[in-house]
Structures are given as structure tokens and as C-alpha cells.
C-alpha positions in Angstrom: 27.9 38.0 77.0 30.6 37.7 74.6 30.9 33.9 74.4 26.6 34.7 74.1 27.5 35.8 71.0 30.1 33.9 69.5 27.6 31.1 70.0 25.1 32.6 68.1 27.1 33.8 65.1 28.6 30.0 65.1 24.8 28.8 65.0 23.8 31.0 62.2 27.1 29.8 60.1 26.3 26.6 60.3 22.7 27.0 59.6 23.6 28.3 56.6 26.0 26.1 55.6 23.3 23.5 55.7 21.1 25.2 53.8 23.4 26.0 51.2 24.4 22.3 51.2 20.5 21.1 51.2 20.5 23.4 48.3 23.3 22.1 46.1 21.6 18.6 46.9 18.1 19.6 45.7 20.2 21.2 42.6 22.2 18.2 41.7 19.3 16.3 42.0 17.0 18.3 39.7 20.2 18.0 37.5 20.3 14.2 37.2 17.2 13.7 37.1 16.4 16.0 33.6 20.2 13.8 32.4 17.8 10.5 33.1 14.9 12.3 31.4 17.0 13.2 28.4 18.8 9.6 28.1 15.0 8.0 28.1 14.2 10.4 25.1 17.3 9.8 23.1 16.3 6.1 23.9 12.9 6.7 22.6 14.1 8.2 19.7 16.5 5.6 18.5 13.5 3.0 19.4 11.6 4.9 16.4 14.0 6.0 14.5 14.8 2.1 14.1 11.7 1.2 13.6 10.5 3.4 10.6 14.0 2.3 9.2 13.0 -1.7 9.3 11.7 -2.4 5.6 9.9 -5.4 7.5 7.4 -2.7 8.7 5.6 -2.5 5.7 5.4 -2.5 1.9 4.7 1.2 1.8 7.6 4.0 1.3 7.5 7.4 3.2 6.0 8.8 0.4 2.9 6.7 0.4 1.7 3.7 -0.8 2.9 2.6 -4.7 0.1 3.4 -6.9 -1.1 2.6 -10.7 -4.3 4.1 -13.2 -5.7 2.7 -16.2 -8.3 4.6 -18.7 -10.7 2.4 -20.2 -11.5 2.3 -23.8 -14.0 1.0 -25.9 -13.1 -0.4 -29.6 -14.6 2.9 -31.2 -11.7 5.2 -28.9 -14.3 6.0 -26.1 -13.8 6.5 -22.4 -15.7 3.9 -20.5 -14.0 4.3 -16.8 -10.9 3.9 -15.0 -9.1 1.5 -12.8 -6.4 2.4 -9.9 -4.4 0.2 -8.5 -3.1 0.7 -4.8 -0.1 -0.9 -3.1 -0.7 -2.4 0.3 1.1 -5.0 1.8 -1.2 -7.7 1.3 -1.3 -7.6 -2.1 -2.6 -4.6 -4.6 -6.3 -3.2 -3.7 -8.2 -2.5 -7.5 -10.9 0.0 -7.8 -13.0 0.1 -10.8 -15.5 2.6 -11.9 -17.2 1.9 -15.5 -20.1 3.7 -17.3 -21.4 3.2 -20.9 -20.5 -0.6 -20.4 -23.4 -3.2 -21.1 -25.5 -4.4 -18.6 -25.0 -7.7 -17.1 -22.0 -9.8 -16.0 -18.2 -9.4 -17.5 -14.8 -11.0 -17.2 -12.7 -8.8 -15.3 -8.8 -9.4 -16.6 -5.1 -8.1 -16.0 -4.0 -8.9 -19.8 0.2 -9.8 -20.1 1.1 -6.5 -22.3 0.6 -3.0 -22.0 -0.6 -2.4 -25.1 -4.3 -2.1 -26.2 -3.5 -1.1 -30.1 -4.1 -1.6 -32.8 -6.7 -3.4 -31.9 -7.4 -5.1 -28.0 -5.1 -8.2 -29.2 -2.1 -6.6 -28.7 -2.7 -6.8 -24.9 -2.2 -10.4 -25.5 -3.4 -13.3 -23.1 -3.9 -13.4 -19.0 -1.0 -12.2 -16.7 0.0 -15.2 -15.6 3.7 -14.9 -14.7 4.2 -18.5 -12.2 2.5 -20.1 -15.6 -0.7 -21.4 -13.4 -3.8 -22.4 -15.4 -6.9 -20.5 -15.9 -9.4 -20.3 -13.3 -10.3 -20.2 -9.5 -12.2 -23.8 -10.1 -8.7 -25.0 -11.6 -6.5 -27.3 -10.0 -3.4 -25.3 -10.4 -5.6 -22.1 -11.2 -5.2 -19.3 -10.8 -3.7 -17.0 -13.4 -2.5 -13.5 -11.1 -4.3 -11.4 -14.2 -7.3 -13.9 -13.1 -10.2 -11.7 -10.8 -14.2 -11.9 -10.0 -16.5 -11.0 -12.8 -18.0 -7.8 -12.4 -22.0 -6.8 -12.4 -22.7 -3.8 -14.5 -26.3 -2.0 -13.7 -28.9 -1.3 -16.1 -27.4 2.1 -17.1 -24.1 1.1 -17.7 -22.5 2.0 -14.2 -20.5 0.3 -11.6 -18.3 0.9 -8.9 -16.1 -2.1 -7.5 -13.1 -3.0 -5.2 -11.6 -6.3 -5.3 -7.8 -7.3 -3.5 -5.7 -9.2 -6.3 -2.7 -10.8 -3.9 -0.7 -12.2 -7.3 0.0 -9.5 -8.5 2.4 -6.4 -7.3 3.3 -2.4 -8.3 6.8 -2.8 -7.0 9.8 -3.2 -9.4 11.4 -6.8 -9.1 8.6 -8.5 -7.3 6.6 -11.7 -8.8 3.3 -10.3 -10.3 4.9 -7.4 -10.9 2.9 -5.3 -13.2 5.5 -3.7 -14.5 7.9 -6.0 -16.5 9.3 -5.4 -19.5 6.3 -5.3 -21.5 4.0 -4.2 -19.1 0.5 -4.7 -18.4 -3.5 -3.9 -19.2 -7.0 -4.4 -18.2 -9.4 -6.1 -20.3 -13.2 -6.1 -20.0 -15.0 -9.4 -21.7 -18.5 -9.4 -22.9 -19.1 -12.4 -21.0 -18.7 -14.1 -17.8 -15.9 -15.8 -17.2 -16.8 -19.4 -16.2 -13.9 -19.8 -13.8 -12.4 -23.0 -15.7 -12.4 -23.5 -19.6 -9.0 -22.5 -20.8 -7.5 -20.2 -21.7 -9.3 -17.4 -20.5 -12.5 -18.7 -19.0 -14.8 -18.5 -22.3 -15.6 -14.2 -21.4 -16.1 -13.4 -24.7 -14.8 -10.3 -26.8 -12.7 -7.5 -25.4 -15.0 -4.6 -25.2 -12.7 -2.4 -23.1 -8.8 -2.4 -22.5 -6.6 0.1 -20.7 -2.6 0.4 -20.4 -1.2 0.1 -17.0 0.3 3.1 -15.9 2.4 4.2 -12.8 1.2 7.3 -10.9 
């Protein structure tokens, strides 16, 4: 009877030994397993962390995309719309919304100075800062202040987008549009004909606006 149960306390310490064991194996388990799980996410986060740090990613900051406005005038000192200018990295997007402008078909220009007095002359000629000629129908055109006409409705409204890939917001770049001297938008009261030089035969200046940063 006593050897009975010797035997059986001797089976119940060993069962719980194993169990105990099983247990610290199922515990050191569950503890390397949430070590890989935390070396993946460190992993992860050095993956991004790297890549919002690689300027190759894109031309915008982390505060947005680069951005520009002009105000329109006419010659007599009234409002006639405004222009923005968006960063992007395939060149600057330009968003034009016009009213009290004549009906019909204009030259659309960025002018070489930011300067639209005394009078719209002293926004001088076309941006044009790789010294191409005038003119999408130019060998050797285009000028980067060079865009589409524009088509102004009957009661002197419009609203237009148009990419312009010569030209740039950021400090330093080619096309910059903002060099030393700065630069404007012009509206003609013509079309520009693509090719006659200078400045594709547009006409007056009916409405100029300074560059200006946002």
C-alpha cells in the first residue's frame, strides 16, 4: 500500500512538471513570436520612414504642393480675374478664371518681369529663360511664358486649366518663376498665331497680373 502511494505522488510530480514545462514552452513561444512581430514593424517603419525621406518621391513638400496667384487688371485699374499656379511634378498646373474680358479668342502669356506698372510694358517681353523662339509652330519654339490662347464667352467669362511643363514655382529650377525680377500674366487682344515673332502678333495687353507666391 505504501509503495501504492509513493507511485502515485511520483506520477502527479511529474505530471506537473510537464505541464509546467509545456507551459514555459507555450510562454516563450508567445514571447518570440510578438519579438518577430515587433522587428517586422520597426522594419516597416524604417521602409516608410525612408521613403517619405527620398526627394525622388515627388516635387511636392510635406506641406503641400508649391503654389502661386495672380490678380488680373485691366488698363483703367479694374479686377478682371485671377490665375493660380500649382506645383506638381510634371510641370506647374494654371487655372484661369476671367470676367469683364472681351469676347472671342486671346493670347494667353507668362510676361519676363513682375511688374505691370506704369503701364503693362513694364512686364516686358515672353518668359523665355532657355532663349527659344516664339511659337508652338516654331522650329526651336517654344518660349516657357508661351501657352494656348484662351476662348472668352459672350459675357465676358471663362474658366480654364492648362499644364505649362517650362516653367516652375520652385527656387533654383529652370523656368523658375521666380528669378530675380520675377514674373506676370498678360492677356492680348488677339490670338496669338503660334509663329510670327516676337510674341505671336496677339495684339495689345488688355490685362496683366504680378506673380505672387502663396
Amino acid at each position: 500500500m505504501f509503495k501504492s502511494i509513493t507511485a502515485a505522488i511520483a506520477a502527479s510530480i511529474i505530471a506537473a512538471g510537464s505541464a509546467a514545462c509545456a507551459g514555459q514552452t507555450v510562454e516563450d513561444q508567445t514571447v518570440e513570436d510578438n519579438r518577430e512581430v515587433d522587428a517586422a514593424s520597426d522594419s516597416t517603419m524604417t521602409a516608410d520612414q525612408a521613403r517619405r525621406a527620398d526627394p525622388g518621391e515627388t516635387d511636392m513638400t510635406d506641406e503641400g504642393p508649391a503654389e502661386a496667384r495672380a490678380v488680373l487688371m485691366d488698363p483703367d485699374g479694374n479686377e478682371v480675374g485671377t490665375v493660380s499656379f500649382t506645383q506638381t511634378p510634371n510641370g506647374v498646373l494654371i487655372r484661369a478664371g476671367l470676367m469683364n474680358v472681351p469676347a472671342g479668342e486671346h493670347g494667353f502669356h507668362i510676361h519676363e518681369t513682375g511688374s505691370c506698372s506704369p503701364d503693362f510694358g513694364a512686364a516686358g517681353g515672353h518668359y523665355a529663360p532657355r532663349s527659344n523662339e516664339h511659337g508652338a509652330l516654331v522650329d526651336g519654339g517654344m518660349h516657357a511664358g508661351d501657352m494656348p490662347n484662351i476662348f472668352v464667352s459672350e459675357d465676358g467669362t471663362l474658366v480654364t486649366e492648362v499644364l505649362n511643363a517650362n516653367i516652375s514655382l520652385e527656387d533654383g529650377a529652370t523656368g523658375t518663376l521666380f528669378d530675380d525680377d520675377g514674373s506676370a500674366v498678360m492677356i492680348h487682344s488677339g490670338p496669338d498665331d503660334y509663329q510670327s515673332q516676337p510674341s505671336g502678333a496677339a495684339g495689345d495687353r488688355i490685362a496683366c497680373g504680378v506673380v505672387e507666391r502663396m
